[in-house]
Each structure stands twice: as C-alpha cells, then as structure tokens.
C-alpha positions in Angstrom: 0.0 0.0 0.0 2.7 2.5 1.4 4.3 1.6 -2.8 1.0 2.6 -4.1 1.0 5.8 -2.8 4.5 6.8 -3.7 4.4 5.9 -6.8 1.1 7.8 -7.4 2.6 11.4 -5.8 5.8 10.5 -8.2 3.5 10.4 -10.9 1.7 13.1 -10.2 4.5 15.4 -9.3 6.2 14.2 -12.7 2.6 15.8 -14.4 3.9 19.3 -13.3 7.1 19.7 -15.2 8.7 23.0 -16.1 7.9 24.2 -19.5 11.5 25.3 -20.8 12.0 21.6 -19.7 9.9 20.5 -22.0 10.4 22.6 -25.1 14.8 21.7 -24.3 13.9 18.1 -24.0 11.5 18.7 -27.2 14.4 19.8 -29.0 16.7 17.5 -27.5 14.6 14.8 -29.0 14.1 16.3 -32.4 17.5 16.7 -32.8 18.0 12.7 -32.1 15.8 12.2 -34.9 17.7 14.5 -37.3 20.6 12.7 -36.8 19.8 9.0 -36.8 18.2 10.1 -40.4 21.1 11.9 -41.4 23.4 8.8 -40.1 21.0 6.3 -41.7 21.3 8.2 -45.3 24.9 8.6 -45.1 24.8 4.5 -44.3 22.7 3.8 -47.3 25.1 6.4 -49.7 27.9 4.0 -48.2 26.1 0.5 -48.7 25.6 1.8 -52.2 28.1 3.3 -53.4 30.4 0.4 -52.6 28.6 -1.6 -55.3 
C-alpha cells in the first residue's frame, strides 16, 4: 500500500514539469531524430556506393 501511494505522488509530481524543460527536451529529441536520419542516409550512400 505505502508503494501505491509513492508511486502515485511520483507520478503526479512528474505531471507538473517545467515548460522550458519540455520545449529543451522537445528539441533535444528532435535533434535525435535528425541525426539518426542523417546517419542512416549517409549509411545507405555507403552501402551503395560500394557496389
């Protein structure tokens, strides 16, 4: 019971999060995505140009 009750406040202190937290995290994620493309196309260029 005691668990249940933690882990609800965590989650509902978690809700409240700081908006430039967000948008940096937002952006920290975006920019992930831009590179695992980037990385993925420079791959495939790779792959086939060494056929």
């Amino acid at each position: 019971m005691r668990d249940f009750i933690s882990s609800s406040l965590h989650i509902a202190r978690s809700d409240r999060r700081n908006p430039k937290r967000q948008m940096r995290e937002r952006r920290t994620a975006q920019a992930l995505i831009i590179f695992g493309v980037v990385l993925a196309a420079i791959e495939l260029y790779v792959i086939l140009a060494g056929f």
